[in-house]
PDB file of N, CA, C and O in Angstrom:
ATOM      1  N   UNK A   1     142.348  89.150  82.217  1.00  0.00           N
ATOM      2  CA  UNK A   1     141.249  89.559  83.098  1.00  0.00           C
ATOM      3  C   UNK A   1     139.987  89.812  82.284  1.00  0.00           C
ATOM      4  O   UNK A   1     140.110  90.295  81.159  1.00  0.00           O
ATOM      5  N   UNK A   2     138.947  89.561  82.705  1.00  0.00           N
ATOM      6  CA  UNK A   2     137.803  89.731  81.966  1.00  0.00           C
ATOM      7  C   UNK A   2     136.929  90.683  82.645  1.00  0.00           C
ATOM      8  O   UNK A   2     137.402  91.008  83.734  1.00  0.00           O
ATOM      9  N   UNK A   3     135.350  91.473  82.259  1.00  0.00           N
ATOM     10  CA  UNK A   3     134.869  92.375  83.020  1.00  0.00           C
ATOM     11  C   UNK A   3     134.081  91.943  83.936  1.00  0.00           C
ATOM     12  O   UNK A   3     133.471  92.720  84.670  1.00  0.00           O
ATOM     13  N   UNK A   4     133.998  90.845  84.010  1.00  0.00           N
ATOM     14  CA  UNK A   4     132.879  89.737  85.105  1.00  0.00           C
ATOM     15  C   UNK A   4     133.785  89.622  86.591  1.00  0.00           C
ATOM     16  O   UNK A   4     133.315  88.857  87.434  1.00  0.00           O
ATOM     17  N   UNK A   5     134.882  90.254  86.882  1.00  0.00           N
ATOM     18  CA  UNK A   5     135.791  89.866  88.018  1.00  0.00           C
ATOM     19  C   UNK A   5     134.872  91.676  88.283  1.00  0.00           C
ATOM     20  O   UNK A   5     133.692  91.850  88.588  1.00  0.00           O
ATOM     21  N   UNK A   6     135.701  92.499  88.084  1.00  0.00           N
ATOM     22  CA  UNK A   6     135.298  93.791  87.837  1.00  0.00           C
ATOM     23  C   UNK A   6     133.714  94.099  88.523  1.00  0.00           C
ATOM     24  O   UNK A   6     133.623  94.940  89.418  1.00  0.00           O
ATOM     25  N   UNK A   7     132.493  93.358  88.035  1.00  0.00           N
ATOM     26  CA  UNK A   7     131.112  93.363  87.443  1.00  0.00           C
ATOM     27  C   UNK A   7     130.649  93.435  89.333  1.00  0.00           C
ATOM     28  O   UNK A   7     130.585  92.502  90.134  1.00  0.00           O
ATOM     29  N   UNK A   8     130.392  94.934  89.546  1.00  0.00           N
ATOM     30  CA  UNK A   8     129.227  95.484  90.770  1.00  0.00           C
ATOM     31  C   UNK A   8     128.046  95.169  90.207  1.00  0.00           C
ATOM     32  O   UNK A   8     127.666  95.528  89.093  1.00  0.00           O
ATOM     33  N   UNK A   9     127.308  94.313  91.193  1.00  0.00           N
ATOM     34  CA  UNK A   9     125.443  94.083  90.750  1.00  0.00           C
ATOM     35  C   UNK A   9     124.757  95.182  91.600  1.00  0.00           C
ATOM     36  O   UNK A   9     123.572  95.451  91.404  1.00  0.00           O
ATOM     37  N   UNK A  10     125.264  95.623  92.252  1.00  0.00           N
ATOM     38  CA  UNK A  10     124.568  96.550  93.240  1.00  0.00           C
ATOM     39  C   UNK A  10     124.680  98.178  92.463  1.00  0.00           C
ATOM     40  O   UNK A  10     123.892  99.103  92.660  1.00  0.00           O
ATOM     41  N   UNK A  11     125.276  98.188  92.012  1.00  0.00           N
ATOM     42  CA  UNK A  11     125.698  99.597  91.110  1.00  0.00           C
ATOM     43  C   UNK A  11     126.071  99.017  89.224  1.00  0.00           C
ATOM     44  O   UNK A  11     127.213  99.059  88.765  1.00  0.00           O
ATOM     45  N   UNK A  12     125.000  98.587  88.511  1.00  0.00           N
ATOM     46  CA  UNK A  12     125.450  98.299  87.138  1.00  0.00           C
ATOM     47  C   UNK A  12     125.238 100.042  86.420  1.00  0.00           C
ATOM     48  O   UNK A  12     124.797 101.152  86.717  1.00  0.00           O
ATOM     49  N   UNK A  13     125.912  99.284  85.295  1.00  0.00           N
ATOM     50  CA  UNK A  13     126.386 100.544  84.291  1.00  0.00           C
ATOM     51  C   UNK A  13     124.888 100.754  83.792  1.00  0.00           C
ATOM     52  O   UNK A  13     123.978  99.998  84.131  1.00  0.00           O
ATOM     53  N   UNK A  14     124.729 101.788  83.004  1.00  0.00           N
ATOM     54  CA  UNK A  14     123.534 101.911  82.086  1.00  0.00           C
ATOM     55  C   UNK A  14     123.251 103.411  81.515  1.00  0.00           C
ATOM     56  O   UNK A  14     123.074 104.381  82.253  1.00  0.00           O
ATOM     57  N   UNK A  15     123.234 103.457  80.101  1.00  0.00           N
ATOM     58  CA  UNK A  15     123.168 104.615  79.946  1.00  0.00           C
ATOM     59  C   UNK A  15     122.454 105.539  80.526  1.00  0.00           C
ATOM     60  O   UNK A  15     121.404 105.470  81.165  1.00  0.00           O
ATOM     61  N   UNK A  16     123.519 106.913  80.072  1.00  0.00           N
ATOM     62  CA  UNK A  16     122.720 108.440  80.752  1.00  0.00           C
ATOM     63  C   UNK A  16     121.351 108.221  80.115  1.00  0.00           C
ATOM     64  O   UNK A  16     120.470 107.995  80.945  1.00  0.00           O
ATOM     65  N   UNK A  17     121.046 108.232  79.118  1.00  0.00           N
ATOM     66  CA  UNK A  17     120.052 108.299  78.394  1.00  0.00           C
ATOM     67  C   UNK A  17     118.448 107.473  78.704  1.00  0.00           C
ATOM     68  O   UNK A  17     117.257 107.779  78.653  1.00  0.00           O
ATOM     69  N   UNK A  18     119.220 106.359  79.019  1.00  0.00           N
ATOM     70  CA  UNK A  18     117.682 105.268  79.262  1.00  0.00           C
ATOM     71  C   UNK A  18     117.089 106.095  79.631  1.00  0.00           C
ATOM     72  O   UNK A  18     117.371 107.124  80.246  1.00  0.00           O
ATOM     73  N   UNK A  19     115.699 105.442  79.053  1.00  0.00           N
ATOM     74  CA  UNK A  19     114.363 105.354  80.098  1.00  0.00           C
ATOM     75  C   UNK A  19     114.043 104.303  80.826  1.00  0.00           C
ATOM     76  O   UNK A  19     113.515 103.249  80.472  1.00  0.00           O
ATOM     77  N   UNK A  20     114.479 104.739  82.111  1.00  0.00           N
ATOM     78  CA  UNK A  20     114.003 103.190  82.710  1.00  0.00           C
ATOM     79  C   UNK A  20     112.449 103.076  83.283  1.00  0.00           C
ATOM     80  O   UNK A  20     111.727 103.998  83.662  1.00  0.00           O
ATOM     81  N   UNK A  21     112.172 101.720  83.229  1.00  0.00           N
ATOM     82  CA  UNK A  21     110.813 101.780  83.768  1.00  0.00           C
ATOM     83  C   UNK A  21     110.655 102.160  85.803  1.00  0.00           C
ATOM     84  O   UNK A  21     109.748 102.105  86.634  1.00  0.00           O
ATOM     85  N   UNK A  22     111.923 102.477  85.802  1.00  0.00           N
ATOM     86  CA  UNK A  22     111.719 103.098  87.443  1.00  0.00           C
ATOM     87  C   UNK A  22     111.267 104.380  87.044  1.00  0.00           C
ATOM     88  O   UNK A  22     110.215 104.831  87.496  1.00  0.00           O
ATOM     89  N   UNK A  23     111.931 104.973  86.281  1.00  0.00           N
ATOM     90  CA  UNK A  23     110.950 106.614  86.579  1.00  0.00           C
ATOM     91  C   UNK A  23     110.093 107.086  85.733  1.00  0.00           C
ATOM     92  O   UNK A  23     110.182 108.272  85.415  1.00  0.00           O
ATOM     93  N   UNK A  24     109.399 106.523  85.360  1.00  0.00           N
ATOM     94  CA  UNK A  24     107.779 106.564  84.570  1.00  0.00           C
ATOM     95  C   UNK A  24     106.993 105.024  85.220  1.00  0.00           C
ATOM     96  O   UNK A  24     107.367 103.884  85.498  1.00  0.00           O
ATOM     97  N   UNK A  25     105.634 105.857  85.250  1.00  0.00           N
ATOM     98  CA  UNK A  25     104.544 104.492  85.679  1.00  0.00           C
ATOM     99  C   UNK A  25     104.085 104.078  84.421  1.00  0.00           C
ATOM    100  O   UNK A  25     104.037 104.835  83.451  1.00  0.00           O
ATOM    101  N   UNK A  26     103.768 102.974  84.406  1.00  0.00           N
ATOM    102  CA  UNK A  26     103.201 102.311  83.161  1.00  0.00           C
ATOM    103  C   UNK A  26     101.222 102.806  83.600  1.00  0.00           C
ATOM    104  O   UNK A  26     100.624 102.695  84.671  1.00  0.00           O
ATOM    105  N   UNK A  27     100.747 103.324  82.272  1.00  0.00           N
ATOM    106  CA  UNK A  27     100.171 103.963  82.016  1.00  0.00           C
ATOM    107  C   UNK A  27      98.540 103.133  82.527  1.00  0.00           C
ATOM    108  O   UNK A  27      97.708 104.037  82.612  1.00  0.00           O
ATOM    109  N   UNK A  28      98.130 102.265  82.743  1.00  0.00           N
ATOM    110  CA  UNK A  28      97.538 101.417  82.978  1.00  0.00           C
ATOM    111  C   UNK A  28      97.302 101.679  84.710  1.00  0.00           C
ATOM    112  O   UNK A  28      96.198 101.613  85.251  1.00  0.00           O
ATOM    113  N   UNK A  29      98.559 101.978  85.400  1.00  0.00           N
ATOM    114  CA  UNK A  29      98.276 102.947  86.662  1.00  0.00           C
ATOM    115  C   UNK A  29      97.823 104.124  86.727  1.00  0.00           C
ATOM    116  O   UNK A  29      97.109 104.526  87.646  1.00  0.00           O
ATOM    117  N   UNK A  30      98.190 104.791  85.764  1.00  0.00           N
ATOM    118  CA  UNK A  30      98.134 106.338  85.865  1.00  0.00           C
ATOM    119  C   UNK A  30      96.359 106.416  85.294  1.00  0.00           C
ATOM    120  O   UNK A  30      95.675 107.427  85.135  1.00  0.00           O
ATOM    121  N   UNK A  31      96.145 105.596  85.173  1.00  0.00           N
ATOM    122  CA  UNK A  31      94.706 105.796  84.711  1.00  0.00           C
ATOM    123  C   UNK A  31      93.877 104.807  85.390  1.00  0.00           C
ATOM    124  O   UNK A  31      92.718 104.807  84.974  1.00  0.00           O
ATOM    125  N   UNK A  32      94.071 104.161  86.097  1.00  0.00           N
ATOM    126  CA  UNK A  32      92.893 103.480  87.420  1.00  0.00           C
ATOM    127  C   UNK A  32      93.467 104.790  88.655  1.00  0.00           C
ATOM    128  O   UNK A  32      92.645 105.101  89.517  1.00  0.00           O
ATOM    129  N   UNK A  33      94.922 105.522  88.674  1.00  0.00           N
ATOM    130  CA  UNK A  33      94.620 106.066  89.771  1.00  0.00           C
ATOM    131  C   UNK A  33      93.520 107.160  89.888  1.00  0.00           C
ATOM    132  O   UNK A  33      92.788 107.287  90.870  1.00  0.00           O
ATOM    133  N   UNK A  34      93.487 108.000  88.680  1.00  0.00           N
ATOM    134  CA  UNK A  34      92.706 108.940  87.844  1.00  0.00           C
ATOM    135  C   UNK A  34      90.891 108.914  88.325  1.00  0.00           C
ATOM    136  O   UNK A  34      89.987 109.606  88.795  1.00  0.00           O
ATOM    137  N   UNK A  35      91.261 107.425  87.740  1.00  0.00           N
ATOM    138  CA  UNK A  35      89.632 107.177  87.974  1.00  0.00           C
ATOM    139  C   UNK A  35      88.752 106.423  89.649  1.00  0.00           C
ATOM    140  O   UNK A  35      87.601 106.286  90.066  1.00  0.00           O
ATOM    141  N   UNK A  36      90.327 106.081  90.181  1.00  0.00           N
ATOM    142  CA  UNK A  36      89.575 105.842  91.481  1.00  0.00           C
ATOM    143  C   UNK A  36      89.397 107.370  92.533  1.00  0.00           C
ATOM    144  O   UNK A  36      88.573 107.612  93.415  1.00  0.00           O
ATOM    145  N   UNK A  37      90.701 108.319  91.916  1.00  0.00           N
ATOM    146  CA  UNK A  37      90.155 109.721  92.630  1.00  0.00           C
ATOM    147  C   UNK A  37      88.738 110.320  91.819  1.00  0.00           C
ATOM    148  O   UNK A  37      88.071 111.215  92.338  1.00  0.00           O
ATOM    149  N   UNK A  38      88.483 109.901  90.904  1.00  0.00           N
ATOM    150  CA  UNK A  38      86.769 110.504  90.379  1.00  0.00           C
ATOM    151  C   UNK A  38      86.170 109.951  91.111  1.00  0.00           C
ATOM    152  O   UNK A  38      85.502 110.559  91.948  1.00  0.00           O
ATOM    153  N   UNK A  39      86.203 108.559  91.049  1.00  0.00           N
ATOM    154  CA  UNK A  39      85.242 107.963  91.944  1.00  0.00           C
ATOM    155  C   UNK A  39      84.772 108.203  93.335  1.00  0.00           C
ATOM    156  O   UNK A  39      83.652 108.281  93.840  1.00  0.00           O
ATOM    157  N   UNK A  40      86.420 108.328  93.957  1.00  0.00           N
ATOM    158  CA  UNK A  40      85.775 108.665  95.674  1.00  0.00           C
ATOM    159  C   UNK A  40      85.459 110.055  95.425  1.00  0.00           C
ATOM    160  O   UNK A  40      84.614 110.392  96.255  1.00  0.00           O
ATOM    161  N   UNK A  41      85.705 110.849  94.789  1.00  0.00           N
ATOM    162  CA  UNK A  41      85.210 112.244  95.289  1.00  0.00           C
ATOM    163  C   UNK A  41      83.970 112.161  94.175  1.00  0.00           C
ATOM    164  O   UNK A  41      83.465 113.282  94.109  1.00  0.00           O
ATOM    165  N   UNK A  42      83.366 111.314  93.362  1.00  0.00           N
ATOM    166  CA  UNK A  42      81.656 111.372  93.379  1.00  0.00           C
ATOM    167  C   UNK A  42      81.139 110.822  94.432  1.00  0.00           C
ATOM    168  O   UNK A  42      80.055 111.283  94.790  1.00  0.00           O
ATOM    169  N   UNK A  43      81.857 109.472  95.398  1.00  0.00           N
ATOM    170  CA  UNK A  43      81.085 109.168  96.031  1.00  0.00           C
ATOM    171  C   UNK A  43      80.989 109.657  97.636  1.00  0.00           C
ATOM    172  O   UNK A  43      80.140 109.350  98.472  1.00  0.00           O
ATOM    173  N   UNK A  44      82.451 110.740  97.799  1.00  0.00           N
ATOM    174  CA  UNK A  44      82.345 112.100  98.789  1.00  0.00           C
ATOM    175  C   UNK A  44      81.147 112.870  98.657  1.00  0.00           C
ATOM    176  O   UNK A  44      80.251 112.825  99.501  1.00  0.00           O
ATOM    177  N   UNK A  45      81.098 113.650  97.516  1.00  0.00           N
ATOM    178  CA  UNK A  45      80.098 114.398  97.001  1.00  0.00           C
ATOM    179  C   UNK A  45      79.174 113.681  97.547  1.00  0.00           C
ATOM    180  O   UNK A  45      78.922 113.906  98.731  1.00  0.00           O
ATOM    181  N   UNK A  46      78.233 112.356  96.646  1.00  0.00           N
ATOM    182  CA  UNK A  46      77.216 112.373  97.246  1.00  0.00           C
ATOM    183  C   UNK A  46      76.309 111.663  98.581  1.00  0.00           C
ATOM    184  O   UNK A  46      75.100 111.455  98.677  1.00  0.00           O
ATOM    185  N   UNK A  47      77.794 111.309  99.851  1.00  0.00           N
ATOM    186  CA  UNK A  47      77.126 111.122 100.959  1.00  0.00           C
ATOM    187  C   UNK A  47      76.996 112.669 101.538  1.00  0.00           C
ATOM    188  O   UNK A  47      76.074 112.940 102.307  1.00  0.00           O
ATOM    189  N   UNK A  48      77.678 113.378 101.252  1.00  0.00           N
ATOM    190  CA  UNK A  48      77.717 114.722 101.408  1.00  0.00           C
ATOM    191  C   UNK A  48      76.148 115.552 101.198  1.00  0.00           C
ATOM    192  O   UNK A  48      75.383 115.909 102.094  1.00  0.00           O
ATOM    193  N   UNK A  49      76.017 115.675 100.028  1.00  0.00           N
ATOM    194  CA  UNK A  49      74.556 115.986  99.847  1.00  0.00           C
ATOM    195  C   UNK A  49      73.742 114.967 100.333  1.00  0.00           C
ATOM    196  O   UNK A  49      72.600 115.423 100.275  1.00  0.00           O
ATOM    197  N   UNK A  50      73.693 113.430 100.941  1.00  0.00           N
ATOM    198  CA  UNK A  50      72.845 113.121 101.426  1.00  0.00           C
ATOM    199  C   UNK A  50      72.697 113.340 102.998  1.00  0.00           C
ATOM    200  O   UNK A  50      71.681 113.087 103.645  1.00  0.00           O
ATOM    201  N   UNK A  51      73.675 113.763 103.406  1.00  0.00           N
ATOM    202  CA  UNK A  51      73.887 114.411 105.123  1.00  0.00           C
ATOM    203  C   UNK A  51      73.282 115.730 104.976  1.00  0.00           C
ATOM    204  O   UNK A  51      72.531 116.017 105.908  1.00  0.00           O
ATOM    205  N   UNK A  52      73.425 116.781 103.887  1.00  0.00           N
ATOM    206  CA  UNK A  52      73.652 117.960 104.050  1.00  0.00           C
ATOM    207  C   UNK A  52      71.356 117.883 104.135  1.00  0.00           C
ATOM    208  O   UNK A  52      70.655 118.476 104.954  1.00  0.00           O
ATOM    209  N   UNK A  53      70.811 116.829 102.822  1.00  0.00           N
ATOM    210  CA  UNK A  53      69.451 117.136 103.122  1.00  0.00           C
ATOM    211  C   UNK A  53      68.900 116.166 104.088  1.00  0.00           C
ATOM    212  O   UNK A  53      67.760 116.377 104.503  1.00  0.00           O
ATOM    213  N   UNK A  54      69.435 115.315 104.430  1.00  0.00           N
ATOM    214  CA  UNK A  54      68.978 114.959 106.059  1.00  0.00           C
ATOM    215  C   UNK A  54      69.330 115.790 107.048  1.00  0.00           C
ATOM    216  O   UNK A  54      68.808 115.634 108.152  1.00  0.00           O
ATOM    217  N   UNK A  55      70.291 116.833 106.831  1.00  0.00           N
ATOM    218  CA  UNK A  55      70.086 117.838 107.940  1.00  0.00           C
ATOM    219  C   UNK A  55      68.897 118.394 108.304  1.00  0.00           C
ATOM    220  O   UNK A  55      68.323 118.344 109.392  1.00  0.00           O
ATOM    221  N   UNK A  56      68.554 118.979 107.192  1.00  0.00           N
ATOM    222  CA  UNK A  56      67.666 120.018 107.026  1.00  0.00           C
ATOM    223  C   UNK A  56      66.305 119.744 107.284  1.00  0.00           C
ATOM    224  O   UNK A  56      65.586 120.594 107.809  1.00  0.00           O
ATOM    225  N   UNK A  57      65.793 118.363 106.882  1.00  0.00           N
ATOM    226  CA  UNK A  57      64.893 117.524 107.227  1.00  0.00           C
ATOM    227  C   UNK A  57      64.181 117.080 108.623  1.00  0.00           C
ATOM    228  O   UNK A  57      63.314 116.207 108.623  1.00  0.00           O
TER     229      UNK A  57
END
């Protein structure tokens, strides 16, 4: 018998240890997400102050 009769694809082995790339983001995300939340909340901010002095106006 060999381990290929045996061999679940739906459940494979793999160490306790790995790091798999399922539970960490590759870093290249974590830093456009970063910078697209700066972005909308500068560009919150400043329709914000442009409502707040066309109010007043």
């Amino acid at each position: 018998m060999s381990d290929s009769e045996h061999y679940d694809p739906l459940t494979p082995r793999r160490p306790r240890n790995a790091d798999t790339q399922e539970r960490r983001m590759p870093r290249g995300v974590v830093i456009r997400l970063f910078a697209y939340l700066v972005a909308g909340h500068v560009v919150a901010g400043f329709l914000y102050l442009l409502f707040t002095v066309a109010g007043k106006g």
